[in-house]
ZATI-87615 format. One record per residue (C-alpha): residue in three letters; z, y, x. Coordinates in nm, 2 decimals, padded with zeros to 4 digits. Each point is the difference from the previous one (the first is absolute). Layout:
<atoms>
ATOM	ALA	Z	Y	X
...
</atoms>
This chain:
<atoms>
ATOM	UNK	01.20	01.39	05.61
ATOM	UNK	-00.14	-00.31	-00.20
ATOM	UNK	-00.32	00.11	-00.27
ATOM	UNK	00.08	00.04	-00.32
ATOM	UNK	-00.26	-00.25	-00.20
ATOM	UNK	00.04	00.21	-00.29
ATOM	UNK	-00.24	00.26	00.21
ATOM	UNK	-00.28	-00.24	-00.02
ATOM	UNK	00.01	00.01	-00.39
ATOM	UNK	-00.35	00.15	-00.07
ATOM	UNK	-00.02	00.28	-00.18
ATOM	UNK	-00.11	-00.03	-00.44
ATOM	UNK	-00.27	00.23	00.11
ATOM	UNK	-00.14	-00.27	00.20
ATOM	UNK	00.07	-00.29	-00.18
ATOM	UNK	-00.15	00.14	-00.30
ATOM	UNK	-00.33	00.11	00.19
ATOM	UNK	-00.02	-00.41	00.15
ATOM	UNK	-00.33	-00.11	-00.14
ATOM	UNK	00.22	-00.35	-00.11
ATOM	UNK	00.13	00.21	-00.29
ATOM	UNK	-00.32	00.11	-00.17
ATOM	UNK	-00.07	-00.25	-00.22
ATOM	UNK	00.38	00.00	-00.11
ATOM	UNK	-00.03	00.38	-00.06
ATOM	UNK	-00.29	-00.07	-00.23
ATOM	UNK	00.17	-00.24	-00.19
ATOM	UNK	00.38	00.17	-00.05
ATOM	UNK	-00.04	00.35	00.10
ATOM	UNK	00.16	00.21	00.25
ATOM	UNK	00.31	-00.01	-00.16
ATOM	UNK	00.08	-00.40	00.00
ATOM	UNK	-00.14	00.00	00.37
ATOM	UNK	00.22	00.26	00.13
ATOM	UNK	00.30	-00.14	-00.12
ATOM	UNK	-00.08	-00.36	00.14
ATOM	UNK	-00.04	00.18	00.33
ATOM	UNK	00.33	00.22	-00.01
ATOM	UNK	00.18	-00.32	-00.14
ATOM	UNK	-00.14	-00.16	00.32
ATOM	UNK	00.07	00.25	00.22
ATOM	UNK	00.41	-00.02	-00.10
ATOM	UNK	00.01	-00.35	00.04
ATOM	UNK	-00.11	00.06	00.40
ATOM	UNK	00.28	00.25	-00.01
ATOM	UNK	00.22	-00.18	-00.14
ATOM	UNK	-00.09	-00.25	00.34
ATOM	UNK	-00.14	-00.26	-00.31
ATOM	UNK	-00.33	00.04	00.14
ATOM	UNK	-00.20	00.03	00.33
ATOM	UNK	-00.16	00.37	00.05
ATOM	UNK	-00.34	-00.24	00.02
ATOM	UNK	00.02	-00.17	-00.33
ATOM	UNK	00.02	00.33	-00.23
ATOM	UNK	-00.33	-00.01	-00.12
ATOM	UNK	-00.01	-00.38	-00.07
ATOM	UNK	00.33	00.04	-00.16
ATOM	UNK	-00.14	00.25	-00.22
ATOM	UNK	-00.31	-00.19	-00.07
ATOM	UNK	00.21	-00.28	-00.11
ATOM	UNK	00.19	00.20	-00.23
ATOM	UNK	-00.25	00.07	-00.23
ATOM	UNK	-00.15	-00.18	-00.26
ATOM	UNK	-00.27	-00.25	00.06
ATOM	UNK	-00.16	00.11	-00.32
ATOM	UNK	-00.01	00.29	-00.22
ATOM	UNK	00.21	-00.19	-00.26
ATOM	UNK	00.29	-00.20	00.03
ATOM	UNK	-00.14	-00.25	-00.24
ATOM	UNK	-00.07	-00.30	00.20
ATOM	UNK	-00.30	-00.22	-00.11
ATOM	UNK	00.09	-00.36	-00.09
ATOM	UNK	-00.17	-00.32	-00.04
ATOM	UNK	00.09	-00.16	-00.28
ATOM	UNK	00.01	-00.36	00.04
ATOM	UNK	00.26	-00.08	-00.31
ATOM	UNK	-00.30	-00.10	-00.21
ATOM	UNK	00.12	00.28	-00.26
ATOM	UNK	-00.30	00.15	-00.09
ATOM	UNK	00.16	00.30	-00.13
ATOM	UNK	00.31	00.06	00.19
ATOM	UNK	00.14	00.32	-00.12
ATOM	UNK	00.23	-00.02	00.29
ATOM	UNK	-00.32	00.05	00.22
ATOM	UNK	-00.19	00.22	-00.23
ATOM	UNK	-00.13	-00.21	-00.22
ATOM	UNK	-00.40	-00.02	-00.01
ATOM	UNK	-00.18	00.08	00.34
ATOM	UNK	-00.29	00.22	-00.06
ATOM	UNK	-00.34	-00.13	00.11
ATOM	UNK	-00.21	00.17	00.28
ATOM	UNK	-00.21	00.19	-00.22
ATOM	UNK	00.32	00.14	-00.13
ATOM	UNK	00.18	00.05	00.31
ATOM	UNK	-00.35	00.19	00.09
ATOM	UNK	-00.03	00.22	-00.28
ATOM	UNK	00.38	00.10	00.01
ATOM	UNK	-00.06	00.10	00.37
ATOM	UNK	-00.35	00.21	-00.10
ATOM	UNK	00.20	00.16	-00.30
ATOM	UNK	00.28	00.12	00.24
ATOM	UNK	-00.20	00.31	00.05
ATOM	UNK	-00.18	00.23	-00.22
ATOM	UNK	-00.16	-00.14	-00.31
ATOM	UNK	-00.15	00.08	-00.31
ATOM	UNK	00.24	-00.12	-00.21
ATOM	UNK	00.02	00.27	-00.25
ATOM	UNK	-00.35	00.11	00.10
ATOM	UNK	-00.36	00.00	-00.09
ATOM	UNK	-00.21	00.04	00.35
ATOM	UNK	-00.33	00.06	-00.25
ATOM	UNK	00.12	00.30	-00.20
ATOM	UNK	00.30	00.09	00.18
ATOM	UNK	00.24	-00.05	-00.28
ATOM	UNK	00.33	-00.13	-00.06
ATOM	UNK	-00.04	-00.37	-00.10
ATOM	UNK	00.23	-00.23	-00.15
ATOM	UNK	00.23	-00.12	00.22
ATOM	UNK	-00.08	-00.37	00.12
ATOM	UNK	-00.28	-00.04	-00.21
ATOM	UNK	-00.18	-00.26	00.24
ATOM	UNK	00.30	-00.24	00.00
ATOM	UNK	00.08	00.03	-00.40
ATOM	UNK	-00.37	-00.08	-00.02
ATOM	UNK	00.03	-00.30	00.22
ATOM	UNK	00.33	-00.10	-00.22
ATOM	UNK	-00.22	00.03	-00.32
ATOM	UNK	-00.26	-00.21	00.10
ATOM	UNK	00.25	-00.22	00.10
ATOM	UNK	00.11	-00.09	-00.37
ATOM	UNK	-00.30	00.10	-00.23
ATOM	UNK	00.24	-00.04	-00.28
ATOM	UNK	00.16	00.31	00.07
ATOM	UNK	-00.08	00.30	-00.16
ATOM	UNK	00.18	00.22	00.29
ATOM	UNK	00.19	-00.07	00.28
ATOM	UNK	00.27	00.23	00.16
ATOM	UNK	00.26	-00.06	00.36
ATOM	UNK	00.34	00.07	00.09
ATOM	UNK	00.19	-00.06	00.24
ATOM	UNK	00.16	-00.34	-00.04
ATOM	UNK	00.01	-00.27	-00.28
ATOM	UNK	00.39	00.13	-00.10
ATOM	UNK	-00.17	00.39	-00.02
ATOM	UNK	-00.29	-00.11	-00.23
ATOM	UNK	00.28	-00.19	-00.31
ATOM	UNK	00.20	00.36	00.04
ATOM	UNK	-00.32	00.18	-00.02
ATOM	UNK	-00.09	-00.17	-00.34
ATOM	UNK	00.34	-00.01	-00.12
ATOM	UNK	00.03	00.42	00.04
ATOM	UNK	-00.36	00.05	-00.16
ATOM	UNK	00.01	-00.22	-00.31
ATOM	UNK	00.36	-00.09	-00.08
ATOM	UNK	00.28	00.29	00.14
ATOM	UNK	00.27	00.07	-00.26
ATOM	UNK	-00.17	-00.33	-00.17
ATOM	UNK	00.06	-00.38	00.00
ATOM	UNK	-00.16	-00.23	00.21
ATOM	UNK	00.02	-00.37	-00.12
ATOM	UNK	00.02	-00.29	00.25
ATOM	UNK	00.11	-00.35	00.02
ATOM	UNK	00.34	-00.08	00.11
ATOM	UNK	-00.15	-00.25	00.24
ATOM	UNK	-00.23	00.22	00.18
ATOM	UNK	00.28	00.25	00.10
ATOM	UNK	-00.13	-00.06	00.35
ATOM	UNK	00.22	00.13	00.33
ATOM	UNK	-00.23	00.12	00.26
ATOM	UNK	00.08	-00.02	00.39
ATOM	UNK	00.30	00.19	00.13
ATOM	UNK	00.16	-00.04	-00.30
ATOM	UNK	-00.20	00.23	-00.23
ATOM	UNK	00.00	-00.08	-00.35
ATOM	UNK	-00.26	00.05	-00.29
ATOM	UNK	00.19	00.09	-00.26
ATOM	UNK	00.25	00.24	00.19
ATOM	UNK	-00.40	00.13	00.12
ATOM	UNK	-00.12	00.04	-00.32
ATOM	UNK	00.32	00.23	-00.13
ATOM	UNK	-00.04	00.23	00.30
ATOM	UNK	-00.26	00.08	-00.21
ATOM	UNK	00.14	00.12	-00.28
ATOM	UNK	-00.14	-00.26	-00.25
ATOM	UNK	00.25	-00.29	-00.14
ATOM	UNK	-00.03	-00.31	00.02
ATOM	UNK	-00.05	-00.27	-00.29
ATOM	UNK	00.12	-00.33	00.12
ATOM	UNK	-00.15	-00.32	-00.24
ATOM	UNK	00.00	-00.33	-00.02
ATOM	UNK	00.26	-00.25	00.25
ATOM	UNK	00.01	-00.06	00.35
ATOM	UNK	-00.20	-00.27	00.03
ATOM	UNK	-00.21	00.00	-00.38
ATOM	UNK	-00.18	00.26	-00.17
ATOM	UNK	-00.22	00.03	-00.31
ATOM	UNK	-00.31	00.27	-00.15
ATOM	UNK	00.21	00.06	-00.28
ATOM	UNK	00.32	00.15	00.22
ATOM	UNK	-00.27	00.26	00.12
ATOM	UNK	-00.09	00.04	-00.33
ATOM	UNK	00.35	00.07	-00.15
ATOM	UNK	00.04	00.27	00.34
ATOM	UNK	-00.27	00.15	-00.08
ATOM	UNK	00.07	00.35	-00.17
ATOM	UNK	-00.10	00.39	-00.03
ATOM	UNK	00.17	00.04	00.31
ATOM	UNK	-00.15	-00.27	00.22
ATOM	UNK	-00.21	00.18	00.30
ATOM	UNK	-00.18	-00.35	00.12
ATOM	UNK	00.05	-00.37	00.02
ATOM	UNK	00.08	-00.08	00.35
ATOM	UNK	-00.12	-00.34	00.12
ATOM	UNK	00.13	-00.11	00.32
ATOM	UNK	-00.14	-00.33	00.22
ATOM	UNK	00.34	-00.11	00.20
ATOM	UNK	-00.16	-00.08	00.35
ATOM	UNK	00.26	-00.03	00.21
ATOM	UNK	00.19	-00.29	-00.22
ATOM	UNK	-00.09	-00.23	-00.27
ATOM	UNK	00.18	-00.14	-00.30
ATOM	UNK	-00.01	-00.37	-00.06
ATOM	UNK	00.09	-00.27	-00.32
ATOM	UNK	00.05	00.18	-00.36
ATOM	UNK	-00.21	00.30	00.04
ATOM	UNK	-00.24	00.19	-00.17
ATOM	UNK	-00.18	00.33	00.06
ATOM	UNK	-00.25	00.18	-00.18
ATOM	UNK	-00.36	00.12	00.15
ATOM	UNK	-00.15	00.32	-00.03
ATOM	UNK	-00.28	-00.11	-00.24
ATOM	UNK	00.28	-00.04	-00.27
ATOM	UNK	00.18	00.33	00.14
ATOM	UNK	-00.32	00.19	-00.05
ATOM	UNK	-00.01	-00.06	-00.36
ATOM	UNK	00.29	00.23	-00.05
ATOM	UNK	00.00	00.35	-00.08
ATOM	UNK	00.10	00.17	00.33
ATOM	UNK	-00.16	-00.06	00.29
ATOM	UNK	00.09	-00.24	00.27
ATOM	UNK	00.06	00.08	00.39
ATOM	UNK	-00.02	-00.33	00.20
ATOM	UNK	00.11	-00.06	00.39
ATOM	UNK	-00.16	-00.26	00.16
ATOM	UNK	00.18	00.14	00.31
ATOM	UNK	-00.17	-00.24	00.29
ATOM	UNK	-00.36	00.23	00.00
ATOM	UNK	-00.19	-00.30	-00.13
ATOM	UNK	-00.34	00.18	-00.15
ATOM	UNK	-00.18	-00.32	-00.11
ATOM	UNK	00.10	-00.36	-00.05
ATOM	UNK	00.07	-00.21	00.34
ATOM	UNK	-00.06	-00.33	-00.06
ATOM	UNK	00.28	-00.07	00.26
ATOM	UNK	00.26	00.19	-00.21
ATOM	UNK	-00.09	-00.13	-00.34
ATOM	UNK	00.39	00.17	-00.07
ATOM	UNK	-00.06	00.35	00.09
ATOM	UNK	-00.17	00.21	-00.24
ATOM	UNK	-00.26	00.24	00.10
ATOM	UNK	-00.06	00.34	-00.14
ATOM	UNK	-00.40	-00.08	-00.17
ATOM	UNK	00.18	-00.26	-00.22
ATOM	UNK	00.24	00.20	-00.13
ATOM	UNK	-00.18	00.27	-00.06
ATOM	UNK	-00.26	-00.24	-00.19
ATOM	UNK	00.29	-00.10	-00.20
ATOM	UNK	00.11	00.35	-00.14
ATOM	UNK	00.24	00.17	00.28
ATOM	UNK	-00.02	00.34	-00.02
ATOM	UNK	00.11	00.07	00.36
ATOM	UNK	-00.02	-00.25	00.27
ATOM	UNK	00.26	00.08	00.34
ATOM	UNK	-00.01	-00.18	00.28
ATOM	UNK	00.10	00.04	00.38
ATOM	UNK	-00.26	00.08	00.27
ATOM	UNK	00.16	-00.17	00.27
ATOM	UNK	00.03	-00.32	-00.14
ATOM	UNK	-00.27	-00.29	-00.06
ATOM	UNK	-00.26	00.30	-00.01
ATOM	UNK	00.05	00.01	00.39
ATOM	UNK	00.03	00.35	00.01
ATOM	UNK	00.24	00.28	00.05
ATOM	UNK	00.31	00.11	-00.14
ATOM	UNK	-00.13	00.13	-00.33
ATOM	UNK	00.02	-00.02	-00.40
ATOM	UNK	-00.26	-00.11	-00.15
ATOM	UNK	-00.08	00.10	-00.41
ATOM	UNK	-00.29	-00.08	-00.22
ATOM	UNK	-00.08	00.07	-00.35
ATOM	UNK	-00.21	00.21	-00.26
ATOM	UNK	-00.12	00.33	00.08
ATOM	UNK	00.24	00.20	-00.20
ATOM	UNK	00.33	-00.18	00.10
ATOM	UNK	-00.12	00.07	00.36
ATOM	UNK	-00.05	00.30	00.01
ATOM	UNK	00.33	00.11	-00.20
ATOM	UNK	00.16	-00.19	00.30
ATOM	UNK	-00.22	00.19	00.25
ATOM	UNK	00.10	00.35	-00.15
ATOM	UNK	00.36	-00.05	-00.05
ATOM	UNK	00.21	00.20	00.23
ATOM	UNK	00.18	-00.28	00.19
ATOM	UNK	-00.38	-00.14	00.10
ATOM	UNK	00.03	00.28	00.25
ATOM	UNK	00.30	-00.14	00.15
ATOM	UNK	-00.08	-00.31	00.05
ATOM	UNK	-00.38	-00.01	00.13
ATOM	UNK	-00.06	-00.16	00.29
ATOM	UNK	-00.17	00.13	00.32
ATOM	UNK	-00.37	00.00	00.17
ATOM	UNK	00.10	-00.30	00.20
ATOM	UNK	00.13	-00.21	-00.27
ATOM	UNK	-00.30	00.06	-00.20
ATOM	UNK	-00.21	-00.05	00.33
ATOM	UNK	00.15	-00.32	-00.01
ATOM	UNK	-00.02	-00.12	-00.32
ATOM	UNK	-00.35	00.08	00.00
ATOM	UNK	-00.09	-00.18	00.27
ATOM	UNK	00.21	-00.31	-00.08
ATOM	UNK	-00.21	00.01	-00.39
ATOM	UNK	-00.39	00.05	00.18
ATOM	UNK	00.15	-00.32	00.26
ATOM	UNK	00.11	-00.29	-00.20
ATOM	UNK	00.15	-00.20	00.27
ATOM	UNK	00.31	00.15	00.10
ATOM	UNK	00.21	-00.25	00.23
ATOM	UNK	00.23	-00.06	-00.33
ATOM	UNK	-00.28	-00.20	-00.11
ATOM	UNK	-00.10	-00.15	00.29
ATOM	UNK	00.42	-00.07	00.03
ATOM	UNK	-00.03	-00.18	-00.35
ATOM	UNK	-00.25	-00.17	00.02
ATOM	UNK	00.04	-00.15	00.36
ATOM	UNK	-00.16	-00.32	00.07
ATOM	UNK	00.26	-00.25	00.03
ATOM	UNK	-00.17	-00.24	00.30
ATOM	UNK	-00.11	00.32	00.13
ATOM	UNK	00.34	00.11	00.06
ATOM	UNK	00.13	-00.36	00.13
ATOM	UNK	-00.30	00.02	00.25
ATOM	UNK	00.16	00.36	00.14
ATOM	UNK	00.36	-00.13	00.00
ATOM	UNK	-00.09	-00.30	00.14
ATOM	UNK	-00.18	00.23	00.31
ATOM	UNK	00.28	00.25	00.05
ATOM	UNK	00.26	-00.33	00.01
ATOM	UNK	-00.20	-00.17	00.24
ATOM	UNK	-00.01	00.32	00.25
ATOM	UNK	00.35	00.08	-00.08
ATOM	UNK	00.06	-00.42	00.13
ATOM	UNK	-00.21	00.06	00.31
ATOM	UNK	00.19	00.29	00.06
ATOM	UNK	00.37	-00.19	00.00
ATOM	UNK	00.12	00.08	-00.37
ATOM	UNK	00.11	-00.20	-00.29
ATOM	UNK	-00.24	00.05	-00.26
ATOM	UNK	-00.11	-00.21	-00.28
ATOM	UNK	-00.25	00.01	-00.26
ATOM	UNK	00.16	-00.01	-00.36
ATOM	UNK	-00.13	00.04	-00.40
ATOM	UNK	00.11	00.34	-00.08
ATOM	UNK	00.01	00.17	-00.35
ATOM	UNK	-00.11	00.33	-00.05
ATOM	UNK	00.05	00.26	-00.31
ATOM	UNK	-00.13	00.29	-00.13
ATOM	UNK	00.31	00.23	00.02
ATOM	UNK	00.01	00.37	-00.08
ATOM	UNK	00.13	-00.13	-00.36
ATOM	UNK	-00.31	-00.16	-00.07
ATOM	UNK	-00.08	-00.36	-00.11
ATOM	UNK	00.38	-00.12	00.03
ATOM	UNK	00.08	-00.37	00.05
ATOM	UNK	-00.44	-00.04	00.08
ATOM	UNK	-00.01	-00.19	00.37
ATOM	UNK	-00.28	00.05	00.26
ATOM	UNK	-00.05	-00.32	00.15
ATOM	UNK	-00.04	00.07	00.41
ATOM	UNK	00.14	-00.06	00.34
ATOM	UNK	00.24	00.12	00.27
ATOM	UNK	00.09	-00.06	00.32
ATOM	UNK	00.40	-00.08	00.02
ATOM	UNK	00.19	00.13	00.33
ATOM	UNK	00.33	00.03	00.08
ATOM	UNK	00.23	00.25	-00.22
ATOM	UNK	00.11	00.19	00.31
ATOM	UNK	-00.39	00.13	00.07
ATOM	UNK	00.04	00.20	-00.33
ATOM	UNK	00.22	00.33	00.12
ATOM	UNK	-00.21	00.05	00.33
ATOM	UNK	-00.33	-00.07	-00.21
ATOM	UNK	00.14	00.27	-00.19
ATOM	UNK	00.07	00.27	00.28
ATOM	UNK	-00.33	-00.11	00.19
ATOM	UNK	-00.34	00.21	00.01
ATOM	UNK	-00.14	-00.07	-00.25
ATOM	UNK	00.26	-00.07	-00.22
ATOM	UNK	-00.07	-00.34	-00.18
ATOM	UNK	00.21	-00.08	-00.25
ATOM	UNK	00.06	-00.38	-00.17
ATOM	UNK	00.24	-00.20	-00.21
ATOM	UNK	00.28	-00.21	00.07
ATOM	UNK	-00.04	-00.35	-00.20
ATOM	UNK	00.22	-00.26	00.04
ATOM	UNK	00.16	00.08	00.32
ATOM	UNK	-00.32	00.08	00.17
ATOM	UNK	-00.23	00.33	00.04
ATOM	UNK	-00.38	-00.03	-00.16
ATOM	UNK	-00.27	00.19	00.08
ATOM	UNK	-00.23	00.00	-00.37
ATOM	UNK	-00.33	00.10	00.13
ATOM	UNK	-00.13	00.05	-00.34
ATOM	UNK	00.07	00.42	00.03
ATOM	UNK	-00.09	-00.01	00.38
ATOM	UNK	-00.41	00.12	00.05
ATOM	UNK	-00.14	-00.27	00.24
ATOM	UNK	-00.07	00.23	00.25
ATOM	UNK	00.35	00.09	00.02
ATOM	UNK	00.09	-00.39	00.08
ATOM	UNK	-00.02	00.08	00.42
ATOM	UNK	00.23	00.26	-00.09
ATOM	UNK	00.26	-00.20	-00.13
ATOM	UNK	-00.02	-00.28	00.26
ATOM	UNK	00.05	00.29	00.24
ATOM	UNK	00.31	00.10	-00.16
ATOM	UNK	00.14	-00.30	-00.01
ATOM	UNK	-00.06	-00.12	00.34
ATOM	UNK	00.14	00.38	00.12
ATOM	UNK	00.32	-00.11	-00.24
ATOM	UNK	00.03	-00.32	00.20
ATOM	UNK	00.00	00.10	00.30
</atoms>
């Protein structure tokens, strides 16, 4: 009588006990392994598998990470790809979010053993940050910190804004359907592409809640135009509420476009908003500053609660404000011959190694609706279009743009120790 190979199945007791699996039953749990190894035993009864390759097939079957979110490298030259997650956090950052994954004090005073305010170290960092702040206060995303505002000064009131900064948002949010959810309504002046103090001025009534001053990152108006600042704004009766959206804290000489959130607050703002994740480098956050007293009526309103952000975001943001240079910055302000000297390297060992590649003036841009229609001047290298899709499915995943008819690699996003890397991949891609 011929063996039956489904007797040599081991038995889940065993499998489970194999040393091999340790390390994946520290990082999924019992439950995640055991399932990979039953799955794997009914494939060898099912004949799909050899009795002997149970355990590898389980092995293989599980994640090679805790998270199925793969890590790219970004070699569009987008400095802000939302796509990718827009700004990668430095190392301090990535340090202190990994230190504040366990317990912390952040609603805790080690020297009197006390409830503290929550955060306290990060809004202090923030503060220092812009001087010109009388308070400061996060939540949870750029969008979170306008609804915030609009719910504490202006529900069941009128909000007036400029028909041409009725912005849409990614994913197809809108500002004004944002600002309604709110409760307040809207007061639309002046035209689409023109519009003047004294429509603000005729708007402006017993029921106004706030002036609502919005910079339009992600496009730009050209020709007949005319907008008006918030020094002019500020000498109106209500207060004003100004978004530079892009996380700009003080003037960039390289974005002479974008305004930053000491400037307006010189100029009379009442609240500054702003996004954390944006040219600040940080993380996903919203960013407000102004006087003591609108602050803290922001702070204590109810909805506050709901949107606060966590110990690792305010880990982060902390260490991204006491560390300057975040690779956003270091992204922006690339040296141009510097990055021709590393294309010109990676093209020459992609040569030697049998593939096409060229070295070729590449554009960069800001992205993450920041500084539209602004160009950082750089280089790529330019391969063939077909290198794109298994670039994309390879370990790491590097990701670049197609530009007429051919596939660069923008090394202006790309860490210079990371440049071996991506020869690597691309020689694994071509072979």
């Amino acid at each position: 009588m011929t063996d039956d190979p489904r007797r040599r199945i081991p038995r889940t007791d065993i499998l489970l006990a194999d040393p091999r699996l340790s390390e994946a039953h520290r990082m999924f749990g019992a439950d995640a392994v055991k399932q990979a190894v039953r799955d794997a035993q009914q494939r060898a009864r099912a004949g799909q598998l050899n009795p002997d390759d149970v355990l590898p097939a389980a092995l293989a079957a599980l994640p090679a990470a805790p998270t199925l979110l793969r890590r790219v490298i970004n070699a569009t030259g987008v400095v802000l790809h939302t796509n990718l997650g827009r700004a990668p956090l430095s190392a301090a950052a990535v340090e202190a979010v990994t230190a504040a994954a366990g317990y912390v004090d952040i609603e805790y005073d080690v020297a009197t053993g006390t409830r503290a305010r929550r955060g306290r170290t990060a809004l202090a960092a923030l503060r220092a940050a812009v001087p010109d702040a009388g308070d400061v206060h996060v939540v949870n995303n750029g969008a979170a910190a306008i609804v915030l505002v609009a719910t504490a000064l202006a529900a069941r009131r009128e909000i007036v804004v400029a028909r041409s900064e009725m912005v849409e948002i990614g994913d197809g949010f809108r500002l004004h359907e944002l600002l309604t959810s709110t409760g307040a309504r809207l007061r639309e002046v002046g035209a689409t592409n023109r519009v003047h103090l004294r429509d603000y001025a005729d708007a402006v009534g017993a029921q106004t809640g706030f002036i609502l001053k919005v910079h339009p990152s992600n496009f730009r108006i050209e020709g007949f135009t005319s907008t008006v600042g918030v020094t002019e704004l500020a000498g109106l009766p209500v207060p004003v509420v100004a978004d530079i959206g892009s996380g700009l804290l003080r003037p960039e000489p390289l974005l002479p476009d974008e305004p930053d959130a000491a400037t307006w607050l010189r100029e009379g703002a009442t609240v500054v908003t702003a996004s954390g994740d944006k040219l600040l480098g940080g993380p996903q956050a919203g960013l407000l500053f102004g006087g003591r007293t609108v602050i803290e009526t922001l702070r204590r309103h109810p909805l506050a609660r709901a949107l606060r952000v966590d110990k690792l975001t305010l880990a982060a943001l902390e260490a991204t404000l006491r560390r300057p240079v975040t690779p956003t910055a270091s992204a922006l302000h690339a040296d141009e011959r510097g990055l021709r000297e590393r294309a010109g390297k990676l093209a020459a060992r992609l040569v030697a190694s049998g593939i096409m590649a060229t070295v070729t003036p590449s554009d960069g841009v800001v992205g993450g609706g920041s500084a539209p229609g602004l160009r950082l001047p750089g280089w790529a290298v330019r391969l063939s279009p077909g290198l794109a899709e298994p670039l994309r499915h390879g370990v790491p995943c590097v990701v670049g743009r197609i530009h007429d008819g051919y596939f660069l690699l923008d090394l202006r996003c790309v860490p210079p120790v990371e440049d071996n890397a991506v020869a690597e991949a691309v020689e694994r891609a071509c072979s």
